[in-house]
C-alpha positions in Angstrom: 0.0 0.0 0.0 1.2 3.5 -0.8 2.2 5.7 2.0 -0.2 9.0 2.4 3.0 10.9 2.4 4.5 9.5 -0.6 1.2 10.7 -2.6 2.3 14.4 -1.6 5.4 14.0 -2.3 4.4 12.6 -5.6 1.1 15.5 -6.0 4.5 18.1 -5.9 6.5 16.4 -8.5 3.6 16.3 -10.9 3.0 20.0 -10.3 6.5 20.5 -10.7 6.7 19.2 -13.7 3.4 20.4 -15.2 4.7 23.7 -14.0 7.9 23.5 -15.9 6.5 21.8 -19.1 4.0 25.0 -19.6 6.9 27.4 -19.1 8.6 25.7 -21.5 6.4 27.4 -24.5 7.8 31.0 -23.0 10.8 31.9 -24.2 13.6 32.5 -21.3 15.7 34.5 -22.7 19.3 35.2 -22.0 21.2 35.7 -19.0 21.5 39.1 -19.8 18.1 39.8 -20.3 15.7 36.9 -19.1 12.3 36.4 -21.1 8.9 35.4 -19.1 10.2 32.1 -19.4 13.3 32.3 -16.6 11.7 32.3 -13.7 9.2 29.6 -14.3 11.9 27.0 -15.6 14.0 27.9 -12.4 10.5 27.8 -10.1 9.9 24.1 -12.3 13.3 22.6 -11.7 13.2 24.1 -7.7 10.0 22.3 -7.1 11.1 19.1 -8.7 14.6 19.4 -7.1 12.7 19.3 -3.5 9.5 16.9 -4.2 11.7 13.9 -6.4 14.0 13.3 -3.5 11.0 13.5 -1.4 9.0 10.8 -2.9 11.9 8.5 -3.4 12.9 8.9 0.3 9.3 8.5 1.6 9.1 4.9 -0.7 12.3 3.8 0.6 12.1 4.5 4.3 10.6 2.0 6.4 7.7 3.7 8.1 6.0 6.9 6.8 5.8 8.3 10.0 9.6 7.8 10.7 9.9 9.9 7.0 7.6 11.9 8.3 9.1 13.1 12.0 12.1 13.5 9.9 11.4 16.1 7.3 8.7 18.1 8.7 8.4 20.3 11.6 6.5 19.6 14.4 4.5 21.9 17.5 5.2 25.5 17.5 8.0 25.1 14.4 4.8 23.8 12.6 2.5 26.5 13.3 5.5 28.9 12.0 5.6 27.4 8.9 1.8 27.6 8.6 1.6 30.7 9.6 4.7 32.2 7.4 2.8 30.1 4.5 -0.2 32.5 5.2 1.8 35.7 5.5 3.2 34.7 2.2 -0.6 33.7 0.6 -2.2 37.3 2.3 0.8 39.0 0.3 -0.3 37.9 -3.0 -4.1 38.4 -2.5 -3.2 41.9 -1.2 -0.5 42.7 -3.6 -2.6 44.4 -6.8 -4.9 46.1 -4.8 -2.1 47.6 -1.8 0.9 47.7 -3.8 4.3 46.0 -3.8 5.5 48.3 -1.1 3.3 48.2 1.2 2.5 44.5 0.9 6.1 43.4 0.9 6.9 45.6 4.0 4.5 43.9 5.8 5.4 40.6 4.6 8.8 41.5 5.6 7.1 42.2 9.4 5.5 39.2 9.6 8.6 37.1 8.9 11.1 39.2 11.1 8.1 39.1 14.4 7.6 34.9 13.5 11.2 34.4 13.4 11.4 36.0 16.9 12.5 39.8 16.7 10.5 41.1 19.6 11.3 45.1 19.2 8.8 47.0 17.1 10.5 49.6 16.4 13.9 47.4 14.9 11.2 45.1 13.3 9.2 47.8 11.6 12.8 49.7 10.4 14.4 46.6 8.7 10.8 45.6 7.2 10.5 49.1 5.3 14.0 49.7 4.4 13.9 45.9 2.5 10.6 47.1 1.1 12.5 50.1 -0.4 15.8 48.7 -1.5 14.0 45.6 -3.0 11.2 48.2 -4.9 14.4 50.5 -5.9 16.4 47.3 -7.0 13.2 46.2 -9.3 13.4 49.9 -10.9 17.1 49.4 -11.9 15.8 46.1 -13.2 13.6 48.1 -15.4 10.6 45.2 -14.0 6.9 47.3 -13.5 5.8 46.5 -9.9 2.1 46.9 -8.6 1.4 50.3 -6.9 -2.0 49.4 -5.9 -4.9 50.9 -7.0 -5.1 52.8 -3.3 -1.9 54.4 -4.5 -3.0 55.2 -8.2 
């Protein structure tokens, strides 16, 4: 019988490749100047790099909950990663209508207070000064980010 958590690990592998075969028909560029295609073969290849070795350890190891114990967190580490996950999830719902800024500096809050920085005022300093060097570092780039339409 196959183990629960050798079907996610497989699930991840087949989006991973699904994801890479349909950026395959966008061109990627060079390395000078990356087409649409870049980032999705490199997204592709990252998920399949993580879920293959996965699902071959999951099949191979003797229980699934051994695997299991292993390679995911557990207690508060787990509600961390769920909780990051979300922070990450709000950031793209928000992100057209608030803006790159302003969603990204709070991102950038969120990871810095769940990681364990307990001062407000160091938290909310680092979170807007990455908010502006990465916005300024995406203008060199010549890549359009979303003001939001608050902001328009």
């Amino acid at each position: 019988m196959t183990k629960p958590i050798a079907l996610i690990f497989l699930a991840f592998t087949l989006l991973g490749g699904a994801y890479l075969a349909a950026s395959l028909s966008l061109s990627a560029g060079t390395v000078e100047q990356p087409g649409a295609g870049f980032f999705p073969r490199v997204v592709g290849i990252f998920i399949l790099c993580l879920s293959i070795p996965g699902w071959v350890g999951s099949m191979t190891s003797g229980s699934g909950k051994e695997f299991v114990d292993r390679v995911f967190p557990q207690g508060k580490d787990l509600r961390r990663v769920i909780t990051i996950a979300s922070a990450i999830l709000l950031f793209a719902i928000f992100l057209q209508p608030a803006g790159y800024g302003l969603c990204s500096a709070f991102l950038m809050a969120a990871v810095l207070r769940l990681l364990g920085m307990r001062s407000w005022g160091k938290t909310i300093l680092i979170a807007v000064l990455t908010a502006g060097v990465s916005y300024c570092f995406f203008l060199l780039l010549d890549i359009p980010l979303p003001r939001g339409s608050l902001f328009s």
